[in-house]
C-alpha positions as CSV (number, residue, x, y, z in Angstrom):
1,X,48.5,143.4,18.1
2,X,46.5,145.8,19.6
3,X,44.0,144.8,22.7
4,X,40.6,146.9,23.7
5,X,38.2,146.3,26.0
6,X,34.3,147.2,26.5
7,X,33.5,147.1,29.9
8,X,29.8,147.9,29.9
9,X,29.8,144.6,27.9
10,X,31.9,142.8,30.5
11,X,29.6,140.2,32.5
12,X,32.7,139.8,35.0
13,X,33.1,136.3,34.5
14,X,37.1,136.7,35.0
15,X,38.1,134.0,32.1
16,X,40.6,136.7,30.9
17,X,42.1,137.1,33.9
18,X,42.2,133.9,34.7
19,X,43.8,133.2,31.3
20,X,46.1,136.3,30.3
21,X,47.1,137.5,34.1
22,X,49.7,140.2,32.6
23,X,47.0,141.9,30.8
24,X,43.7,141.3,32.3
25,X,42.5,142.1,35.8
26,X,39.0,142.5,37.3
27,X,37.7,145.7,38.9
28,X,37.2,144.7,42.8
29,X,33.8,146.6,42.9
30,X,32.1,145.8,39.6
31,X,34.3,143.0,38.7
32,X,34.4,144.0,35.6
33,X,37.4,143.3,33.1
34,X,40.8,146.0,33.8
35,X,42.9,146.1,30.9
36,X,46.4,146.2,32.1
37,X,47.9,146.2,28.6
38,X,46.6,146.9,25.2
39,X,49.8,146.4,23.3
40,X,51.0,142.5,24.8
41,X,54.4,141.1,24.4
42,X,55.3,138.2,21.9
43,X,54.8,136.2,24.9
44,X,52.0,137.5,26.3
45,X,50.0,138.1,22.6
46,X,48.6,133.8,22.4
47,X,47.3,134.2,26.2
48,X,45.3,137.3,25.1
49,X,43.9,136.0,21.4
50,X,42.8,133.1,23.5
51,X,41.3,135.7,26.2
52,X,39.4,137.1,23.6
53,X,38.0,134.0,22.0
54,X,36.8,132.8,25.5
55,X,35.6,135.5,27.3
56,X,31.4,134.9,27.1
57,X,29.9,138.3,26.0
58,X,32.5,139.0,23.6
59,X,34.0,142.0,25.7
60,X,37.3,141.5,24.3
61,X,38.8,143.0,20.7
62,X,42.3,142.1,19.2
63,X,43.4,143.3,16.2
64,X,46.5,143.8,14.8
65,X,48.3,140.6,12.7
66,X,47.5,137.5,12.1
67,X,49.2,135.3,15.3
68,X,52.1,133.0,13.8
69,X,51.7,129.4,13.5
70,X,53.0,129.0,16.8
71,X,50.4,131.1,18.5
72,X,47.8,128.8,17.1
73,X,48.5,125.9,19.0
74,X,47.1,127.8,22.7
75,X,44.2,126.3,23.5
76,X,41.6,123.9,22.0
77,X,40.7,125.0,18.3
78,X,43.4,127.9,18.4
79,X,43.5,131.3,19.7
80,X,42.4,133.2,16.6
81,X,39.5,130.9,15.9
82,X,36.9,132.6,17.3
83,X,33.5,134.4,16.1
84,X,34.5,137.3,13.8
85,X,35.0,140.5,15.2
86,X,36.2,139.1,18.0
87,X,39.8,138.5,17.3
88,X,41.7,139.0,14.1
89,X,43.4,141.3,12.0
């Protein structure tokens, strides 16, 4: 799992780094999303897919494989069940 960001599209709401702490930040002058870590850990990887699928302008790509079974269960409807193109493999 691979994660990118596109800051220009960032409205700096902070849901992502609310959600996924170890791999989101905000910038303190634009507040604009930081990535911290485009490649997440196992046990980071659900708190990003779900990141992705709730940050509201759609700043936020994973790709990479499929979450296992166990990764679906973060969050209401599932991490990976988001608009396509917006997380996935």
């Amino acid at each position: 799992m691979e994660i990118s960001v596109d800051r220009e599209r960032c409205l700096g709401a902070g849901m992502c780094a609310l959600t996924a702490p170890e791999v989101f930040d905000q910038d303190t002058e634009s507040g604009r999303v930081l990535l911290l870590n485009a490649v997440p850990s196992p046990t980071q990887a659900p708190a990003a897919r779900k990141a992705a699928y709730i940050c509201p302008s759609g700043a936020i790509t994973v790709t990479g494989p499929r979450p296992a079974a166990d990764e679906l269960s973060v969050g209401a409807g599932g991490a990976n069940s988001g608009p396509a193109g917006r997380s996935g493999g």
